[in-house]
C-alpha positions as MATLAB code, in Angstrom:
seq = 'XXXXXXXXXXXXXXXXXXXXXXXXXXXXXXXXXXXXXXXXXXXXXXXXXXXXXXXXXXXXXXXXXXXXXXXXXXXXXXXXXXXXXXXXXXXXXXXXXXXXXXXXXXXXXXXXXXXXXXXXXXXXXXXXXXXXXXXXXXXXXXXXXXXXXXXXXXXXXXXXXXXXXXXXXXXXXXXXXXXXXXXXXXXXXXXXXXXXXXXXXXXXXXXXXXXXXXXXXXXXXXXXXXXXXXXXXXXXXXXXXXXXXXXXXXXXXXXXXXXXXXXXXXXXXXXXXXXXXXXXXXXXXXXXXXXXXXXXXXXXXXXXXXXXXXXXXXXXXXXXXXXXXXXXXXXXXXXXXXXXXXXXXXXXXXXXXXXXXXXXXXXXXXXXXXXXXXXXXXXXXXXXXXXXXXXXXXXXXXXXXXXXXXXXXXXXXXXXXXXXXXXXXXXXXXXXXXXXXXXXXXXXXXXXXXXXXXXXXXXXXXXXXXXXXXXX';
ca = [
     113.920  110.272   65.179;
     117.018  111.146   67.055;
     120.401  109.125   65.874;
     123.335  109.856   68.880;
     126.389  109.076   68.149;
     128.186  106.289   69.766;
     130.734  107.972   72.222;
     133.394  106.644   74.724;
     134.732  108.083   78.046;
     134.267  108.464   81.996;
     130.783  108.631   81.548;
     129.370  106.738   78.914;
     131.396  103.952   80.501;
     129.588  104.759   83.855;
     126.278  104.589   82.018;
     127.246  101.471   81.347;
     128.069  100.371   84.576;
     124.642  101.664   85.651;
     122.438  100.153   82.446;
     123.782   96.798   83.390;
     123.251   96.519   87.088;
     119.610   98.213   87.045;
     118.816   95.639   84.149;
     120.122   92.678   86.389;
     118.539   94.060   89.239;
     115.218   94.274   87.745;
     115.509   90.905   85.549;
     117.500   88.729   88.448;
     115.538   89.560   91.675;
     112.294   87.877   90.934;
     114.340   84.548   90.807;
     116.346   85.169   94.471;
     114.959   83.138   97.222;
     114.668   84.076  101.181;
     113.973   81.328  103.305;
     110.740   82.447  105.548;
     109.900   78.632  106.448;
     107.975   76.150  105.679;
     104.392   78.428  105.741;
     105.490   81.083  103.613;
     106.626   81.853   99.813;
     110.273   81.205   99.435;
     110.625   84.424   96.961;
     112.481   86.726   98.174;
     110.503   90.153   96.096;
     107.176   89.070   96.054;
     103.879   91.142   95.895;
     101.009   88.291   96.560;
      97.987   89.881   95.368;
      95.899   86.469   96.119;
      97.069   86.571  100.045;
      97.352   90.802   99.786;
     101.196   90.082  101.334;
     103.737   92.534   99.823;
     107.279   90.374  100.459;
     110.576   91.989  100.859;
     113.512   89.633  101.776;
     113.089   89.852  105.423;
     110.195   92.052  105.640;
     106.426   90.965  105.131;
     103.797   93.655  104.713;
     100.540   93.477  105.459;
      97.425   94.896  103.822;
      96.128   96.959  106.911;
     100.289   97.887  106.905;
     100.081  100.131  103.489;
     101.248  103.155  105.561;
     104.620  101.421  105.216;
     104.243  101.261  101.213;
     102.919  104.776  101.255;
     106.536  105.744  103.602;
     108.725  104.155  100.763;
     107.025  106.311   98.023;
     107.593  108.967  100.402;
     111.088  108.294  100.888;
     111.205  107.907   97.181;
     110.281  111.043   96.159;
     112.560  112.879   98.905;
     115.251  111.568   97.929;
     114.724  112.586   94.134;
     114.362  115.726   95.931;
     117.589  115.567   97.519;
     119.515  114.376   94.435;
     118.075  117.132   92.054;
     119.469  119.572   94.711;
     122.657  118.399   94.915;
     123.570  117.054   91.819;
     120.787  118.517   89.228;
     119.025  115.442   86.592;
     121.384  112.991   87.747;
     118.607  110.618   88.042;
     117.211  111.550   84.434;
     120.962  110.687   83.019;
     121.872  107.714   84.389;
     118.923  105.231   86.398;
     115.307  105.958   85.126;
     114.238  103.211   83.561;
     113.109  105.091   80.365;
     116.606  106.613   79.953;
     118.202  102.803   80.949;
     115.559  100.939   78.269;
     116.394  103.630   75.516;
     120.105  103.614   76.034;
     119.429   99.395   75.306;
     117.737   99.627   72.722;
     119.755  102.225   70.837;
     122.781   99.954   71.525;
     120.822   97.152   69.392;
     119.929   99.990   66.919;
     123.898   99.940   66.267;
     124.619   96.758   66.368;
     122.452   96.281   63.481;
     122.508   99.545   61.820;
     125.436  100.612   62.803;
     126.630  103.842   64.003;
     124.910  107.315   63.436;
     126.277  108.160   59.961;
     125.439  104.436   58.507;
     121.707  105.010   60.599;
     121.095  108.097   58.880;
     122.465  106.704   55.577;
     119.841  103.297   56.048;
     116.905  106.082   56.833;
     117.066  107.823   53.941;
     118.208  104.812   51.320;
     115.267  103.820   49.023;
     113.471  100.385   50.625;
     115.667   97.179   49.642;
     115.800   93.703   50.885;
     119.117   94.692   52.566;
     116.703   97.331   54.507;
     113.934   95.621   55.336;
     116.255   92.618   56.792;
     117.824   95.462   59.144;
     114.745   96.605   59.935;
     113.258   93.480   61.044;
     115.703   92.630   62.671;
     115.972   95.568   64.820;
     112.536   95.895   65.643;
     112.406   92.101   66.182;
     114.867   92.783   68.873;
     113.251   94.944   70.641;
     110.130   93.236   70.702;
     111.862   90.342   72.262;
     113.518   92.723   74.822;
     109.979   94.333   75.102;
     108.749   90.547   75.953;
     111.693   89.756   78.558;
     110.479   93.148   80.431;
     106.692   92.220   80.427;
     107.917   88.732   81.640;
     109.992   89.631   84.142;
     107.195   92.352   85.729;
     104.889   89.896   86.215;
     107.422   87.765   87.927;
     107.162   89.405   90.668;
     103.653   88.918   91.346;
     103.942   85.437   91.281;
     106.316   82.151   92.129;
     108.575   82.858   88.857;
     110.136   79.318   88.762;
     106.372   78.055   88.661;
     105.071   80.678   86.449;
     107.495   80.438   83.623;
     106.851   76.900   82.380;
     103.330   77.695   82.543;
     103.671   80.563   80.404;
     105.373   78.700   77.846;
     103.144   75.665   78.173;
     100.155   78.238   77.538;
      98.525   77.488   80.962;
      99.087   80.623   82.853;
      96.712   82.864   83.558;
      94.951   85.575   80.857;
      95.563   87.968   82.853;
      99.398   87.334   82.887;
      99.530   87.372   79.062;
      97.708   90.490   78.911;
     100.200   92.030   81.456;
     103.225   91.078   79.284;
     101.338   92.201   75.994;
     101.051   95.679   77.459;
     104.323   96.163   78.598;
     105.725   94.379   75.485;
     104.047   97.071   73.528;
     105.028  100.059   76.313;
     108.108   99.537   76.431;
     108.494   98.810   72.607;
     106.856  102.187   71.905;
     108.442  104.531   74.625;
     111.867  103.000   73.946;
     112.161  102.084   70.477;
     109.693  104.922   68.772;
     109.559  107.405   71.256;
     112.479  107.609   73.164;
     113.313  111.251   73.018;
     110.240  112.687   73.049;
     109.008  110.977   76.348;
     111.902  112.722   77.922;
     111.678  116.152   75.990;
     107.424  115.988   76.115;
     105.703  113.784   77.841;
     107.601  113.279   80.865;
     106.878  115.175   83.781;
     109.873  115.302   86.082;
     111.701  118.036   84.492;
     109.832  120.580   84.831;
     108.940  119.541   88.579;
     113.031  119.311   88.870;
     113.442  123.099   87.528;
     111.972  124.099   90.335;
     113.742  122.705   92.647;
     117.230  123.183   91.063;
     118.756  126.761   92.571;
     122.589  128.099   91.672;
     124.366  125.583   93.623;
     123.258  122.775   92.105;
     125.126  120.588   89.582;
     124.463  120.255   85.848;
     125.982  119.895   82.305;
     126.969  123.095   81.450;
     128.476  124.515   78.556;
     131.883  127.026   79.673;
     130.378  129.711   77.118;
     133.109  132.149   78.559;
     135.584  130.216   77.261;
     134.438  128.809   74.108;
     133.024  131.692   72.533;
     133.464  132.852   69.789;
     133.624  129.785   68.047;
     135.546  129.353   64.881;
     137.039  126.107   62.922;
     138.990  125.747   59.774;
     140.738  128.494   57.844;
     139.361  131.138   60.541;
     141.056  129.614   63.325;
     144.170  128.421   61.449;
     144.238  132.178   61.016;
     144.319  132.903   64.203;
     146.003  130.441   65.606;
     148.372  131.653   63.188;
     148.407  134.975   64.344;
     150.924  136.799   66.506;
     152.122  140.262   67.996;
     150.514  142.566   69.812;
     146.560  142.014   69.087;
     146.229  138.719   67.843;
     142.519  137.449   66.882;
     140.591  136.737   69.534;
     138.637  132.826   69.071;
     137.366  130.680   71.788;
     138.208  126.800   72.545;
     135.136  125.361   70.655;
     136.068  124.179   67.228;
     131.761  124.159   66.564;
     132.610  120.252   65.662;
     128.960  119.815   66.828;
     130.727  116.413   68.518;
     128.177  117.518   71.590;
     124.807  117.420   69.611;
     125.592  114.159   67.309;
     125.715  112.561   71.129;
     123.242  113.883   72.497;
     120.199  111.543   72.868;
     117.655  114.259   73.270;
     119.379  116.112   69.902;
     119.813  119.163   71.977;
     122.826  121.661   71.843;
     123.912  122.002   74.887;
     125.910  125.278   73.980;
     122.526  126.816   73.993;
     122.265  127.003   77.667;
     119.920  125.180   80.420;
     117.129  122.968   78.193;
     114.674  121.063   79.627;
     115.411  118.096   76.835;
     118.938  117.736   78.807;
     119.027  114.770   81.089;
     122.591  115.304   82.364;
     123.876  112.598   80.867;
     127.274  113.408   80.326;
     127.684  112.352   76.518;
     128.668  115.378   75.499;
     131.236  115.852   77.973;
     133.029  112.924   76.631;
     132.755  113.978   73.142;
     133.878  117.645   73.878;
     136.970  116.321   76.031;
     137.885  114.229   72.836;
     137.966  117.022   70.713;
     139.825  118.811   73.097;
     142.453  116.730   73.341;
     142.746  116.442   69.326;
     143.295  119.968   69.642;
     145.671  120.399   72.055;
     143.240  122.423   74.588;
     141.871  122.094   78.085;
     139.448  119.553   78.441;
     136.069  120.101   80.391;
     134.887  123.127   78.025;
     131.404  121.240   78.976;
     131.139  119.909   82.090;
     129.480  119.375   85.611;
     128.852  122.755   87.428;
     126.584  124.813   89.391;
     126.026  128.479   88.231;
     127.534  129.698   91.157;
     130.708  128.035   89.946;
     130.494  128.510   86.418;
     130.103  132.434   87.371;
     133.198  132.112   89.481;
     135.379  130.566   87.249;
     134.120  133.152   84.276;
     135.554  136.043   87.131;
     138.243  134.659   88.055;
     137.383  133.525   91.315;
     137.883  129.810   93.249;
     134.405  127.663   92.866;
     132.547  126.283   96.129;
     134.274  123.471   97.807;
     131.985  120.260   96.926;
     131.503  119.645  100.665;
     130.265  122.873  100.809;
     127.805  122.914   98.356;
     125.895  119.465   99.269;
     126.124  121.067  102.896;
     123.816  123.761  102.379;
     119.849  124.605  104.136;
     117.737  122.970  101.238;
     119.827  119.802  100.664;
     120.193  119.205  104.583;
     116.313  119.421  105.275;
     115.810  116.999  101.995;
     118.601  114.431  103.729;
     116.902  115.161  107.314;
     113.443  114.313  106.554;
     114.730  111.284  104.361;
     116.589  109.958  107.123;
     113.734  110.839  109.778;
     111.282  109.065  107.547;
     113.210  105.827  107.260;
     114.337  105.826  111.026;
     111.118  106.366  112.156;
     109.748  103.001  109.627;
     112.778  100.841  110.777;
     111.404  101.396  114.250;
     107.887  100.724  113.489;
     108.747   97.583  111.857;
     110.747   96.301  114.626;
     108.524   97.227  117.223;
     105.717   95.953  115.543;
     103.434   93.202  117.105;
     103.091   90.223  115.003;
      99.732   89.133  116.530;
      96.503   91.456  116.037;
      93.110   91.163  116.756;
      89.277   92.689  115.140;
      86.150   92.555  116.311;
      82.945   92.709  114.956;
      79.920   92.315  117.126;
      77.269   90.699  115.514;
      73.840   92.589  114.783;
      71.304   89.896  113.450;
      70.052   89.339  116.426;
      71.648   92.023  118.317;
      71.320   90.228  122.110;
      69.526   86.984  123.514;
      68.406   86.410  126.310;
      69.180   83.268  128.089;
      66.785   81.140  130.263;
      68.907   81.806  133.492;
      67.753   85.563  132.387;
      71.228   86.700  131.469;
      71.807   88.447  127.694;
      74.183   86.994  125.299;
      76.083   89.000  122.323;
      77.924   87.229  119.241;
      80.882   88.647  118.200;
      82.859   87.654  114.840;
      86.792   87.587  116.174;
      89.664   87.889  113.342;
      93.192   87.003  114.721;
      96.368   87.632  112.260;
      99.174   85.798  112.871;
     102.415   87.524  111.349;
     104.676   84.889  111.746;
     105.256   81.771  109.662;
     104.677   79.000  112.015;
     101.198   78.276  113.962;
     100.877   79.712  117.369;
      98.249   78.767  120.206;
      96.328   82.514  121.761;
      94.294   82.931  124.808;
      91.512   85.387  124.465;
      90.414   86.888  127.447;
      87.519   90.059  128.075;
      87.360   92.999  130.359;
      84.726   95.394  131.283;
      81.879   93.102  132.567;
      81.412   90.370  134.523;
      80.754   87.747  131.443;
      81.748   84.742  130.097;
      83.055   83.789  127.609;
      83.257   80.583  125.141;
      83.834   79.696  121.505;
      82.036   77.648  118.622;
      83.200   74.363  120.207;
      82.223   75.163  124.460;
      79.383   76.000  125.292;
      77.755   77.968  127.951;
      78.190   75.725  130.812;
      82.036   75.184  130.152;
      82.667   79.146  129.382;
      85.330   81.235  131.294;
      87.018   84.431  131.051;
      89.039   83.735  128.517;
      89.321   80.866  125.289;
      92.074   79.194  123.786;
      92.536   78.739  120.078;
      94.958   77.198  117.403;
      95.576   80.092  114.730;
      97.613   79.208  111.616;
     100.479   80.849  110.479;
     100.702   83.849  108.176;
      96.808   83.769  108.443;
      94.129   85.563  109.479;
      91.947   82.970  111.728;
      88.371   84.006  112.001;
      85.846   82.856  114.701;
      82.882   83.266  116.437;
      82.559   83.881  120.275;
      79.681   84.161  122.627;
      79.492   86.518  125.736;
      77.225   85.922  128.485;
      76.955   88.503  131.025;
      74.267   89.165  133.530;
      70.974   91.039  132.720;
      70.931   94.152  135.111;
      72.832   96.070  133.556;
      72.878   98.957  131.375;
      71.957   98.708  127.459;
      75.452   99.782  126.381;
      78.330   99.024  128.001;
      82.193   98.784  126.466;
      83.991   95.494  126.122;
      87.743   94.976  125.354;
      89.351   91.724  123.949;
      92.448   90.689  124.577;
      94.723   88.405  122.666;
      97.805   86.867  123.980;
     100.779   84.539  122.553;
     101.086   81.320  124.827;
     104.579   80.421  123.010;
     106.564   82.345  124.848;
     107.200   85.688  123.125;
     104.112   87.503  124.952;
     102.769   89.447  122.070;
      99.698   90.769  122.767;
      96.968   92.826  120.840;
      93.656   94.054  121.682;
      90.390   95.335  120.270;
      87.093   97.274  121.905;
      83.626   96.206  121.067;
      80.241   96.894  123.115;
      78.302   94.876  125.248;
      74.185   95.569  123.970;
      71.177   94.718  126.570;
      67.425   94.775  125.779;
      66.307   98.655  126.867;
      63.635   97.401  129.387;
      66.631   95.936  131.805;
      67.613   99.514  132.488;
];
């Protein structure tokens, strides 16, 4: 196991910054509340398995809606495109949740054990009481933190101001335990035990981001042109000691190994482009310290493209940073991103909140009525997308039938019904369809749905009309 180094600077105070506002994020939201009236949950991030309703402040998604869902993974993956163009593993470094849940829990690996010299001391010490109290401690911690993460996942799947007292009070569902045992132990084991090694091995998103990373886009890098060779104690006191016409030539790394003790992969980053680095940073903080104890220019490691880092090494000026994010690849990732989401913000506002299915029924098929005129059933479902009951007129085209509902009957049938339908429901019904008997076996019927509150949403859905064959 991997011991960094505990490090200050630019970026490990951004990591901070970013550690604690994903973690609120993640833990707060389930507990935010969006007023959607009196018919509808009042959580504001809610995915209701029971009602299949995926809740999103303002937005409500419907099951037969999952293109939506399927556009925001979409979107998701785009724009990991578009970062890893422009600005390399910045996502790795700073917001996945396995790099965010391993920075915690190596912060509570210091607080206990302290720092990396004192962890690395405590590893290799003989087992004492003093030990095993450290050691339960720490992995006592991150158990609990393990147990918070579990808790707060399945938070959003349910009311979380209901669910919590009845997890406590043992009446919550089994299935709710068994989600927080599993991500107790998941996230116990990839960020406690593992961290390092899901990143370095088991992770998958490096190797896709290689391939999409070209010259111009930004990473760690080490300024190898400058640092090498590398020298420290008596050899460079001797040549910084040297003068006259051919002093000895040393680079600016001191080979303190300040980078690699940082590092939370264990990489050295003076090795070149690794697949274990995750652009963190760390070690540009720790390099820039040693720097300035030494009285050189800082940023010997630091964020570049190739293409700059082979400029500066000739002399030349680097790419303007406008320039570089302005370039084919990055501009189709941003266009399609944008295109994507413009394209779902107008579906979602141009939705209609009323819809309609049909389903004619096949057991029997037709009957015929004593007046000699053929009647089809057809099972009618109605959702109603808003949050308050509405009252619908369903109407028919195509033949000349009528039309009535469980409660009419045929002598009080029309061309169209009226019905009740509750809100944030689908309302399901029967209807009857009488049309006359002369006419051909198959024959195509459309229903019509229509608001009668005022906001004329409409939907519609086509069926068939079925005769008996000797009508013909």
């Amino acid at each position: 196991m991997i011991f960094p180094k505990a490090v200050d600077g630019a970026f490990r105070r951004f990591k901070w910054v970013v550690m604690i506002v994903t973690l609120a994020i993640y833990y707060i939201t389930p507990w935010l509340r969006w007023d959607r009236g009196p018919y509808a949950p009042d959580q504001a991030v809610l995915i209701d398995l029971a009602n299949r309703r995926f809740y999103m402040f303002a937005i409500e998604i419907w099951p037969h809606e999952f293109y939506y869902v399927a556009g925001l993974l979409v979107m998701a993956a785009i724009g990991l495109f578009f970062v890893t163009s422009a600005v390399g593993r910045a996502w790795c470094g700073y917001a996945c949740p396995q790099t965010v849940w391993t920075d915690l829990f190596q912060h509570v690996e210091r607080w206990i054990d302290g720092d990396r010299n004192a962890q690395i001391r405590l590893q290799r010490a003989p087992w004492s009481l003093g030990k095993i109290a450290r050691r339960v401690a720490k992995h006592s911690v991150w158990i609990a933190i393990g147990v918070l993460t579990g808790g707060a996942w399945i938070f959003y799947f349910a009311d979380a101001p209901t669910l919590a007292p009845a997890l406590f009070s043992g009446e919550a569902p089994m299935v709710a335990y068994s989600t927080v045992a599993l991500l107790t132990a998941t996230t116990y084991v990839l960020g406690g035990l593992m961290r390092e090694q899901v990143c370095q091995f088991m992770c998958p998103w490096p190797r896709i981001q290689a391939a999409m990373m070209d010259e111009q886009s930004l990473t760690v890098t080490y300024k190898e042109w400058r640092g090498e060779p590398r020298s420290h104690g008596l050899k460079r006191a001797q040549a910084d000691a040297a003068d006259g016409p051919d002093p000895l030539r040393i680079g600016d790394c001191i080979d303190c190994n300040a980078c690699v003790a940082v590092c939370p992969t264990g990489i050295d980053i003076r090795g070149g482009p690794q697949i274990g680095c995750i652009t963190c940073g760390l070690c540009i903080d720790a390099c820039d310290d040693a720097m300035l104890r030494v009285g050189r220019e800082p940023k010997l490691i630091g964020y570049s493209t190739q293409a700059d880092d082979d400029a500066a090494r000739a002399g030349k000026p680097s790419v303007a940073p406008l320039r570089r994010m302005l370039r084919p690849r990055t501009l189709i990732y941003l266009g399609s991103w944008s295109a994507i989401g413009a394209v779902m913000l107008f579906a979602l506002e141009t939705r209609s909140h009323l819809d309609i299915s049909v389903t004619q029924t096949r057991n029997p098929q037709w009957v015929q009525l004593s007046d000699g005129s053929i009647r089809n059933t057809y099972t009618v479902k109605i959702r109603n997308m808003e949050t308050r009951p509405r009252r619908v007129e369903i109407a028919i085209d195509g033949e000349p039938a009528l039309l009535w509902d469980e409660r009419g009957s045929r002598e009080t049938a029309g061309r169209a019904v009226q019905l009740a339908i509750d809100p944030d429901q689908v309302t399901k019904t029967q209807l009857f369809v009488a049309a006359p008997g002369d006419g051909p076996q198959h024959s195509d019927l459309r229903f019509t749905v229509r608001a009668l509150d005022g906001d004329h949403a409409s939907a519609s859905d086509d069926s068939r009309f079925e005769r008996p064959e000797e009508t013909q």
